[in-house]
C-alpha positions in Angstrom: 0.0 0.0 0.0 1.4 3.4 -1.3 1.6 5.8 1.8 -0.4 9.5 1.2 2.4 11.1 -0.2 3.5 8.8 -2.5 2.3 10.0 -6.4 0.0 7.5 -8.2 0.6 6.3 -11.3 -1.2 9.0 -12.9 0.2 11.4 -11.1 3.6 9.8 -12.4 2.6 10.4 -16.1 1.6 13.8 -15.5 4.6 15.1 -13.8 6.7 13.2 -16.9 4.8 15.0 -19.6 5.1 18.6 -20.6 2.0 19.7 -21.0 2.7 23.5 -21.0 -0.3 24.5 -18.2 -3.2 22.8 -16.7 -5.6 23.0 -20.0 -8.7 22.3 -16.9 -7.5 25.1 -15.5 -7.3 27.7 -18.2 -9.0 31.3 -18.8 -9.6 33.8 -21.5 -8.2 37.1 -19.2 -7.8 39.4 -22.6 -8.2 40.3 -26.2 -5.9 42.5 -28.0 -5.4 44.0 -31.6 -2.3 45.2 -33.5 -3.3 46.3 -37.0 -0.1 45.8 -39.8 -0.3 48.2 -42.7 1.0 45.7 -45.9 -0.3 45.1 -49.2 -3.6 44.3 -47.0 -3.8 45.4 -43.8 -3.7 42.4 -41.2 -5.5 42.6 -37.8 -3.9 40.8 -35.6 -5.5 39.2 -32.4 -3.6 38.2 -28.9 -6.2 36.7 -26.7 -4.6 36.3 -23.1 -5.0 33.8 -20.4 -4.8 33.4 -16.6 -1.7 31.1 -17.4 0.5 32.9 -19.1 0.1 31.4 -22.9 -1.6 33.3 -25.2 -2.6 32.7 -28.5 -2.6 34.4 -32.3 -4.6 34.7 -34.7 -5.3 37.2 -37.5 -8.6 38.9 -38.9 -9.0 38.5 -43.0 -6.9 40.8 -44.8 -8.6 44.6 -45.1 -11.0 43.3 -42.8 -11.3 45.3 -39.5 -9.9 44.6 -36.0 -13.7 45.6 -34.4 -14.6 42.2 -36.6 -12.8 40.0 -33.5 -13.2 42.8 -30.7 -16.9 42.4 -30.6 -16.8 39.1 -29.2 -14.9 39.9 -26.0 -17.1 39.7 -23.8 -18.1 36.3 -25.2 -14.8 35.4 -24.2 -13.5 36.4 -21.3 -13.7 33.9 -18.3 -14.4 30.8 -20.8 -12.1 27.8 -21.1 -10.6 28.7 -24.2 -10.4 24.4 -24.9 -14.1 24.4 -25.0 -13.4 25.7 -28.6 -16.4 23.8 -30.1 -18.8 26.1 -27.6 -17.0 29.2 -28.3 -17.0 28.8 -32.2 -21.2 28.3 -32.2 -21.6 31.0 -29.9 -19.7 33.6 -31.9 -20.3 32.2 -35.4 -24.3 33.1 -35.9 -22.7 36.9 -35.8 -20.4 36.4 -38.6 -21.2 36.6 -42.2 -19.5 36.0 -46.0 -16.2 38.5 -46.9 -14.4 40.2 -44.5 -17.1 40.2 -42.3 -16.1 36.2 -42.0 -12.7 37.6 -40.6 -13.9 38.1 -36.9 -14.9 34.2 -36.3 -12.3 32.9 -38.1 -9.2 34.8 -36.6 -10.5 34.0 -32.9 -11.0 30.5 -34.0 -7.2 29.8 -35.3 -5.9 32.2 -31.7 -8.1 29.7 -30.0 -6.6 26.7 -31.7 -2.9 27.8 -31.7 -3.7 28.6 -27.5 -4.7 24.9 -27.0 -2.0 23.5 -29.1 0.4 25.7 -26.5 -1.6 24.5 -23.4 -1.2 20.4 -24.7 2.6 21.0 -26.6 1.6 19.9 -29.8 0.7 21.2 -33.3 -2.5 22.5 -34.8 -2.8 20.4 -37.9 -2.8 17.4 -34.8 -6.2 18.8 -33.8 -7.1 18.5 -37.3 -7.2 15.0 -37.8 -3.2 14.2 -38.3 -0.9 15.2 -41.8 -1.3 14.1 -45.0 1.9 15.6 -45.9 4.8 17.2 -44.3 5.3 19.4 -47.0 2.7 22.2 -48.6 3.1 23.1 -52.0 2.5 27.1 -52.8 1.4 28.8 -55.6 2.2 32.6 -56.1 -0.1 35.4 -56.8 1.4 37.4 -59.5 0.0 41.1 -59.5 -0.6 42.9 -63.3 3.0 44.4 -64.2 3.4 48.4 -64.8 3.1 47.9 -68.4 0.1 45.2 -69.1 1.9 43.9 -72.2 2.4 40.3 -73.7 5.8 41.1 -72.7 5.2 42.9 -69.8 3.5 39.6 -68.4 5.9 37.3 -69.6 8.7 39.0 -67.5 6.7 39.4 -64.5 5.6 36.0 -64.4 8.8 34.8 -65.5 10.5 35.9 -62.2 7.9 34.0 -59.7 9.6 31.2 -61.0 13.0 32.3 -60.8 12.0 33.0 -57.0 12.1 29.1 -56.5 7.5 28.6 -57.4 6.8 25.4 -58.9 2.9 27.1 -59.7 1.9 30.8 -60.8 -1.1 32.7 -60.8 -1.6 36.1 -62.7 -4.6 38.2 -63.2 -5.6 39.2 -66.3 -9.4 40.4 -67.2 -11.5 42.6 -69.3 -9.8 45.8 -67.0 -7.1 45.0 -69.2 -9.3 45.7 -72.6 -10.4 49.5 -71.4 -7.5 50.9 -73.8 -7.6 48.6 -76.7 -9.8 50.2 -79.6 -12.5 47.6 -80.2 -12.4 45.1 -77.8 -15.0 45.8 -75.6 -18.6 46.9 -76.5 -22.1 48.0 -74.6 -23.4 50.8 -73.2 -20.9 51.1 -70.5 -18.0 49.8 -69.3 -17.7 48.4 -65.9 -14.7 49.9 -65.0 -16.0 53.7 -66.0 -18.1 53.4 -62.7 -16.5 54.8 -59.2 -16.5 51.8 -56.9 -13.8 49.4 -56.4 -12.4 46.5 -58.4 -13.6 44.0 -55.8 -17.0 44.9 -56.0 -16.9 45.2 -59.8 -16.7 41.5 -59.9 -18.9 40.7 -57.3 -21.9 42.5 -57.7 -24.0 41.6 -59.7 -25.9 43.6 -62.8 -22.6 45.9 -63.4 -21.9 43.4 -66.3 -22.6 46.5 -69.4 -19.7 45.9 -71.5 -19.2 42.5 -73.6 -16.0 41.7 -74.6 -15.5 41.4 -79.0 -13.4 39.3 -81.0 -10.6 41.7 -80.5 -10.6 41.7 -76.8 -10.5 37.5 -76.7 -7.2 37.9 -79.5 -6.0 40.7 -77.0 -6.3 38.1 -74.0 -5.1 35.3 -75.7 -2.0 37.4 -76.8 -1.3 37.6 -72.9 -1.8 34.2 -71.9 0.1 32.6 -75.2 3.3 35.0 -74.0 3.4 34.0 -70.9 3.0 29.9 -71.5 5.7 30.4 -74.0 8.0 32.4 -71.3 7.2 29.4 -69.1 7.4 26.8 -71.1 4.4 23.8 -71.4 4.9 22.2 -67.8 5.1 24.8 -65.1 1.2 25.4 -63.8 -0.5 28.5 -64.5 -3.7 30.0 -63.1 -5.7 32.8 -64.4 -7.5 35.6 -62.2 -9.6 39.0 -62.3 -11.9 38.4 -64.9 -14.8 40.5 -65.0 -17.7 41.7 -64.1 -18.2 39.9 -67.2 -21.7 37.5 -68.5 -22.0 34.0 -68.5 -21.5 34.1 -72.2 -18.3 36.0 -72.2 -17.2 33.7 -69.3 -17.5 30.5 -71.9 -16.3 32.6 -74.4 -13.1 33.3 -72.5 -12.6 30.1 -71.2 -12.9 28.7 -75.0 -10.3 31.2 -76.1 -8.1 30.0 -73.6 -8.2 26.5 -73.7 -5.1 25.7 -75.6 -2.7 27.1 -72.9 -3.2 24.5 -70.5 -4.4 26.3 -67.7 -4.6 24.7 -63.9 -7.7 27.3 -63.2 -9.8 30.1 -64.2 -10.4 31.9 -60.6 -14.1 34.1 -60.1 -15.2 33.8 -63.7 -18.5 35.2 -62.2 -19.4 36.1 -58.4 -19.8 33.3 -56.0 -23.3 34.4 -55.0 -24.7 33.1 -58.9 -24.1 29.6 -58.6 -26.3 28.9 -61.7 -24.1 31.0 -63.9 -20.8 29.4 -62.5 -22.4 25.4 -63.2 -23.3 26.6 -66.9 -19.7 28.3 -67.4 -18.3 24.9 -65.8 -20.5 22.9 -67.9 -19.7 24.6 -71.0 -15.8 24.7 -70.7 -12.6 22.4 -70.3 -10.4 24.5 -68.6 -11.1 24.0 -64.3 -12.9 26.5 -62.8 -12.4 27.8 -59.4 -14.4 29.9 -56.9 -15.1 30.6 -53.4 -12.9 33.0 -51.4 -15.8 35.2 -49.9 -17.8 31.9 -49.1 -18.6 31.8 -45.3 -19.0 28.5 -43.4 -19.8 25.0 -44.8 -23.6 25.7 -44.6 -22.5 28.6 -47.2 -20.7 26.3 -49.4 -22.9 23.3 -49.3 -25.1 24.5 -52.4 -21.8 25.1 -54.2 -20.3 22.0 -53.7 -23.5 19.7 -54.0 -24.3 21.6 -57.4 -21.0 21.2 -58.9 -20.6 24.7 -59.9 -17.0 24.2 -60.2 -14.3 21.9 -60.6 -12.2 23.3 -57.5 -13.2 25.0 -54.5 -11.1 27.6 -52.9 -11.7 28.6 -49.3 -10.2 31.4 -47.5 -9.9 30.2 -43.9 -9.7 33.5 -42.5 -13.4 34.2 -43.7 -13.9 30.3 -43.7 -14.5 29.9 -40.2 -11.3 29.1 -39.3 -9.3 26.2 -39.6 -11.5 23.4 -38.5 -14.2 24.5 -40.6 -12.0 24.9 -43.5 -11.1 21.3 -43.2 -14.6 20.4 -43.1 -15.5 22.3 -46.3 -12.8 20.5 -47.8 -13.8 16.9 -46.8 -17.1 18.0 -48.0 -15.8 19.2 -51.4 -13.9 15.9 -51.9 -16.9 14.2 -51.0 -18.3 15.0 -54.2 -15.9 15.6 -56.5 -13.9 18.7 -55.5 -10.4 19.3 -55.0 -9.3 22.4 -52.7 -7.1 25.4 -53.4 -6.8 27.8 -50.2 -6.5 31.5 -51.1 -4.4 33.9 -48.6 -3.5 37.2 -48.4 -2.6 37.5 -45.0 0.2 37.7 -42.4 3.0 34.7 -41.1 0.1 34.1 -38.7 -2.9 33.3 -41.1 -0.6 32.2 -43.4 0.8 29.5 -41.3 -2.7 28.4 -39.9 -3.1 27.7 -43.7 0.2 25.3 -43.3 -1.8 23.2 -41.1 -4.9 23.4 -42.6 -3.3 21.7 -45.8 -1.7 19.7 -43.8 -4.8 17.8 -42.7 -6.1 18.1 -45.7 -6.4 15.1 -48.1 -7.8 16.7 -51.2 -5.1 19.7 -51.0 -3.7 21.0 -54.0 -2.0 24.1 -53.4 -1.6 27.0 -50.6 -2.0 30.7 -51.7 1.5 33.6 -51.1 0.7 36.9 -51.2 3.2 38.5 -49.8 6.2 37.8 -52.0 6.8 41.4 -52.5 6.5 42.3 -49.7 10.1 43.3 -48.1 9.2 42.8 -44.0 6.7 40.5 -44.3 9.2 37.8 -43.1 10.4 39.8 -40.2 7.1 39.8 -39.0 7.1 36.6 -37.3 9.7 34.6 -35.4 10.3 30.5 -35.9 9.8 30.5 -39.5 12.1 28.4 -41.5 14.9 30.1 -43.8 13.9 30.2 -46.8 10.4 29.4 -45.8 9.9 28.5 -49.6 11.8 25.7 -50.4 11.5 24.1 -54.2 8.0 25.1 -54.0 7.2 23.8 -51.1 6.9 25.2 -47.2 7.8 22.3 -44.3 4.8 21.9 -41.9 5.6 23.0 -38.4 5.7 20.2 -35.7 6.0 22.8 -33.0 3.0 23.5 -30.2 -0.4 26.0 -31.7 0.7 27.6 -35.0 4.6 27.1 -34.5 5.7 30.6 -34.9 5.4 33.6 -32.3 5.3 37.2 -33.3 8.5 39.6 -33.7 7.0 42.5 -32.1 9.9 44.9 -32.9 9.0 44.2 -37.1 5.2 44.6 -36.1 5.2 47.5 -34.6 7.7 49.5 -37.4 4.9 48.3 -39.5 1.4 49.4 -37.6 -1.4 51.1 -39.4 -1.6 53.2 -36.7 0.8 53.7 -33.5 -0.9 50.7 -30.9 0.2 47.8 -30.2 -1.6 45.0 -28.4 -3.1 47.9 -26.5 -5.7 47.6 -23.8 -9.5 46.8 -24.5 -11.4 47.6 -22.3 -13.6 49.3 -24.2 -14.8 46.3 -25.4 -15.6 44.5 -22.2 -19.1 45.0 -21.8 -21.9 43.9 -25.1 -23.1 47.0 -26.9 -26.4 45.2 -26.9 -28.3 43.8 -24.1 -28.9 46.5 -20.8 -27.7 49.6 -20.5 -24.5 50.6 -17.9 -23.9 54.1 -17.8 -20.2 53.8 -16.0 -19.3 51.9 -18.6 -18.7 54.5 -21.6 -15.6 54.9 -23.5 -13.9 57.6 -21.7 -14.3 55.7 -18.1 
């Protein structure tokens, strides 16, 4: 018989495994934001605990850092390991876009602060790896002259950067000062909003795109495959706002260059008008970046309205439910390309996310131009590109830690991980009058 203060066996194991806190024991103390000006900004999230760990996670890019903040109070005092209760309380608030950026940045924080509190790596929450590598492809934005040869150069040197797999955009914007190549009472890009809603909303397509405008195109594409050679994967954004027609008409035109995908043809909302584009064409077609949860998906997916679906996970919902849309896409058909424009934080959640993921074919950089983009974060490998490929992490949560020093020389505006408190009470609910702003 063991005397009282002799450990049990349990008691044993426990004491001979690191397991970085007591995960029973843990708290949500705090929620922070540090906002990086970059290509996109990226809002960053800290949320705190009474232990000590913390854990990162990032809002979608341009998205807004009030997008996390408003779920504070949701937070604070919760077990931050009862992830599946925090995710459906916060997730009804949460919508497609940016607005998705909220949800999804607290759910990878809450993610990489359990894999701290257990010692072991995200993509192990996510159902183990499929690889240990994740191959990227590299968004290429339109070169300062928007010439055959303009494009051929530009696209040219992704490669030479090491990229096994390119994508450039190239769309009817690109028609606007070619005589003859686009038609209609009005031209898209004459009206004063942004190119992201150009090709989203709908009944701004007034323009159709001639004969001249598919050579014009084809002259673009044709460079760059040549510049390339036949092998190398190439993927084609930034279409429209264009019609269905037009969409097949492009798609035709571009057929002979062997192209991996043709990204947004039409908005995600019309899912009819992306199946009959899909239907009509050989070339894959690829969609999905503004989609929010697997319930948005599902119709999507179970339609077939494209031959690859491409989540971003910091709209997604996160990591977890990024992996679920996937397994849903392959399900019924559909491989899965994940888009990102974010920081080493998002970024790396990605890592692990395509890690897990069985029906993975390639992992979205958007930062390659980007000079301090790699001095944001600590622990990342050098190069983190390698052949094409980055190595999955095996370290505890997301595997890399913020370089404060880098973040802050970058903020949008002076504040870094300031206080909150602000944000501590719901805006909705009963009134407190000691609890304004300025208090």
């Amino acid at each position: 018989m063991r005397t009282v203060s002799e450990p049990s066996a349990i008691e044993r194991a426990e004491n001979a495994v690191n397991t970085y806190s007591r995960p029973s024991q843990l708290k949500i103390t705090d929620l922070r934001m540090a906002v990086v000006a970059a290509n996109y900004d990226y809002p960053l999230i800290r949320i705190d605990t009474n232990q000590g760990i913390y854990g990162l996670g990032e809002v979608r890019d341009a998205g807004h850092k009030e997008n996390a903040l408003q779920f504070k109070s949701m937070l604070v005092g919760q077990n931050p390991c009862n992830i599946d209760m925090l995710f459906s309380a916060i997730k009804p608030f949460g919508n497609w876009g940016r607005e998705g950026g909220g949800v999804s940045g607290i759910e990878i924080a809450l993610w990489d602060l359990i894999g701290k509190a257990y010692g072991v790596p995200c993509w192990q929450f996510l159902g183990g790896k499929y690889r240990d590598k994740v191959r990227i492809y590299a968004d290429t934005p339109q070169p300062q002259a928007p010439t055959p040869e303009g494009y051929a150069e530009r696209v040219k040197g992704r490669f030479e950067l090491g990229l096994t797999f390119v994508k450039f955009d190239v769309g009817i914007h690109l028609l606007r000062d070619v005589s003859g190549a686009l038609v209609g009472s009005r031209s898209p890009y004459d009206l004063p909003i942004g190119h992201a809603a150009r090709r989203q909303a709908k009944g701004l397509v007034g323009a159709q795109v001639t004969d001249r405008g598919l050579a014009r195109l084809s002259e673009i594409v044709a460079a760059v495959r040549q510049a390339v050679g036949p092998e190398l994967p190439l993927a084609i954004d930034h279409f429209g706002p264009i019609s269905v027609k037009d969409a097949i008409r492009i798609g035709n035109a571009l057929e002979p260059y062997s192209l991996s995908w043709l990204e947004d043809m039409l908005p995600w909302t019309d899912v009819e008008g992306n199946r009959l584009v899909t239907r009509a064409i050989n070339t894959p077609t690829l969609n999905g970046e503004d989609i929010y949860l697997l319930e948005g998906w599902r119709e999507m997916i179970e339609q077939r309205a494209i031959d690859i679906i491409q989540p971003d996970l910091l709209t997604a919902g996160g990591m977890l439910e990024t992996k679920r849309i996937a397994d849903y896409g392959e399900a019924h058909g559909l491989p899965t390309v994940l888009h990102c424009a974010s920081s080493p934080i998002g970024f790396m959640a990605n890592v692990h996310c395509a890690a897990a993921t069985s029906s993975f074919i390639a992992l979205e950089s958007h930062w390659l131009d980007l000079p301090f983009w790699l001095d944001l974060a600590t622990g990342l490998d050098q190069p983190l590109i390698q052949d094409g490929y980055v190595t999955v992490p095996d370290k505890p949560g997301l595997g890399v830690d913020l370089n404060l020093e880098a973040v802050e020389a970058n903020l949008r505006w002076p504040g870094l991980f300031e206080p909150t408190s602000a944000w501590d009470y719901p805006k909705l609910g009963f009134w407190q009058p000691d609890r304004r702003w300025d208090r």
